[in-house]
C-alpha positions in Angstrom: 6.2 27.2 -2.1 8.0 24.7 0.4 6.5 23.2 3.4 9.5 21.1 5.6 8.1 18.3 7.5 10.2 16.4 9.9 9.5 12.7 10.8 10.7 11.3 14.1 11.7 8.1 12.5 14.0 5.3 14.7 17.4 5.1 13.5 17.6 3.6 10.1 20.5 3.5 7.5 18.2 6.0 5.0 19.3 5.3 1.3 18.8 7.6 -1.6 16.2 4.2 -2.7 14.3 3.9 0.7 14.6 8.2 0.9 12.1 8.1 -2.5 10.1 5.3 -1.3 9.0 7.3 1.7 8.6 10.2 -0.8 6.3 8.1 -2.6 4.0 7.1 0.2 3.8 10.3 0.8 2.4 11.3 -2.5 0.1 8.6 -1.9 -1.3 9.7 1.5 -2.1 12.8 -0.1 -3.9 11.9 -3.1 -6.0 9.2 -1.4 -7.3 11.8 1.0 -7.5 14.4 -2.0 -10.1 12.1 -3.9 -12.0 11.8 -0.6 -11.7 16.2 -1.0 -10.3 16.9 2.4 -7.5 19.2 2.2 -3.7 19.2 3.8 -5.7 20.2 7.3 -8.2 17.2 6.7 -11.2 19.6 6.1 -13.4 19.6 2.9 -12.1 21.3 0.2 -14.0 24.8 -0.4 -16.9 24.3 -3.2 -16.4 24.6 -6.5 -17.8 27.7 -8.0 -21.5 28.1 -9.2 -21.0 31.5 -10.8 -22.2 31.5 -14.5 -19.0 30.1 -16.5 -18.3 30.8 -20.4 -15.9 28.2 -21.4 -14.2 29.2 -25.0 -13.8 25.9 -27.5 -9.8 27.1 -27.9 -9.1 28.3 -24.1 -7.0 26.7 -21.3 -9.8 25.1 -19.8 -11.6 23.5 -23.1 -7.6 21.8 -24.0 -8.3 20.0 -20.5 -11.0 19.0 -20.7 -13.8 19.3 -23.6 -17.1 21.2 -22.3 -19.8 18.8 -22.3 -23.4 19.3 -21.5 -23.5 23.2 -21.5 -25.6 25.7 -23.3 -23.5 26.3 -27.1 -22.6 30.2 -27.7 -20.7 31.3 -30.3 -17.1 30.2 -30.1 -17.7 27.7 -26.7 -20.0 26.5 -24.5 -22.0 28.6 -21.0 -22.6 27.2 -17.8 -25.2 28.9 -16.1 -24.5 26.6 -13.0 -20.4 27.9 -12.9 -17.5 25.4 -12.9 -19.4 22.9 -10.6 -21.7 22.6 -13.9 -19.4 22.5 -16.0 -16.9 20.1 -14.3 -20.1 17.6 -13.2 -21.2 17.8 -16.9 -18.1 17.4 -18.6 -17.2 14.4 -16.4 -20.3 13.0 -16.9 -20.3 12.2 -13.5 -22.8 10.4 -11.2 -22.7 10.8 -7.1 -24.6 7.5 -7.5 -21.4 6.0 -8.6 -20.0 3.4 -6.0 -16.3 4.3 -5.2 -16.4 7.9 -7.6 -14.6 10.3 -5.8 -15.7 13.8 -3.7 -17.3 16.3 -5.8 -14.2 18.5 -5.2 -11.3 16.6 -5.9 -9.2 18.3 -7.7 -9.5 16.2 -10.7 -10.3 17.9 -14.0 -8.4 15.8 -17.1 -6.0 13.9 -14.1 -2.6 16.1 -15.1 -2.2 17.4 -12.0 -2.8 14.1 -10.0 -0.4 12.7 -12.8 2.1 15.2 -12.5 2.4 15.3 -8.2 5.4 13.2 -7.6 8.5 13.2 -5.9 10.5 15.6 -7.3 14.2 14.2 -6.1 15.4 12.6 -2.9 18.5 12.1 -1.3 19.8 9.9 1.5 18.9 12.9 3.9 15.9 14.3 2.4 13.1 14.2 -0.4 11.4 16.6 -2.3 7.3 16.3 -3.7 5.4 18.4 -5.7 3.9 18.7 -9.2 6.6 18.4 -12.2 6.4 21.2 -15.8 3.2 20.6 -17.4 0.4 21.7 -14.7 3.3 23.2 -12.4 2.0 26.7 -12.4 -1.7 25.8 -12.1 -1.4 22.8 -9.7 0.4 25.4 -6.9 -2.5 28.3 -7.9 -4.7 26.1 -6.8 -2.9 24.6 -3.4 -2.7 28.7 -2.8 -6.8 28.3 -3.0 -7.2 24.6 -1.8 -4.5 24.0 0.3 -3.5 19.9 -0.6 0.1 19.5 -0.7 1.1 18.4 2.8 0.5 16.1 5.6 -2.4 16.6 8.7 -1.1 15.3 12.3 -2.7 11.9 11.6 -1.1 11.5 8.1 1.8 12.2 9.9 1.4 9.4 12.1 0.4 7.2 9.2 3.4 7.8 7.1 6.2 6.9 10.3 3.9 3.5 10.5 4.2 2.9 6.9 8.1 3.6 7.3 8.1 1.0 10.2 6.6 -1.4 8.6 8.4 -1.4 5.4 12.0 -0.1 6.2 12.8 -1.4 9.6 11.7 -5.2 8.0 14.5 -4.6 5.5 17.1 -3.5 7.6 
């Protein structure tokens, strides 16, 4: 999965050093706007799921995060309220909370926001995107919620953020 985005930068004697530093900007765009769950387009992230869940004590999804709050069956916990349930539950989380992020924000144990980095840069070019661990999951679920990239505005953000801290240094 590769998106190429090109920035209309002025004309700067790019290192491989300022190359990641833009790279890393750019990972932080993104997840800034993905704990606010708005998607690469800037449009709320698609609900999460409120189809009855069973959640097995030794599956995938138990290892990342402990079921919490559910009814106990045999072998894991249900979730008559889906994967919103279970993720709200399991979080323990509170919309009341000042500053908590959007309901959907693609946060379950934090591996995947962990793991979305630039990958390698160059002089000429960078590369981000999510490293081993949660590789496989993290780009099932941009195929579903579509977060790795940059909207027109963020666009526009990143050059000013270039701007700012490369043409001072130069």
């Amino acid at each position: 999965m590769k998106t190429k985005i090109n920035l209309s930068l002025p004309s700067l004697a790019m290192t491989q050093p300022k190359m990641l530093a833009i790279g890393l900007d750019m990972v932080s765009i993104i997840k800034t706007r993905i704990y606010k769950g708005l998607d690469a387009n800037e449009k709320p992230f698609l609900a999460y799921s409120t189809k009855p869940l069973y959640v097995p004590k030794d599956g995938e999804l138990a290892r990342r995060l402990a079921p919490k709050g559910g009814v106990r069956v045999e072998g894991g916990m249900f979730f008559e309220g889906g994967y919103r349930e279970y993720k709200n539950k399991s979080r323990r989380r509170s919309n009341a909370i000042e500053g908590q992020t959007a309901e959907v924000d693609l946060t379950l144990s934090g591996m995947m926001m962990q793991n979305f980095t630039v990958l390698s840069s160059t002089d000429q070019s960078f590369i981000i995107g999510l490293l081993p661990p949660v590789r496989q999951y993290g780009y099932n679920v941009n195929r579903r919620r579509s977060f790795i990239g940059l909207s027109p505005k963020e666009v526009d953000q990143l050059i000013e953020i270039v701007k700012i801290n490369l043409m001072e240094t130069t």
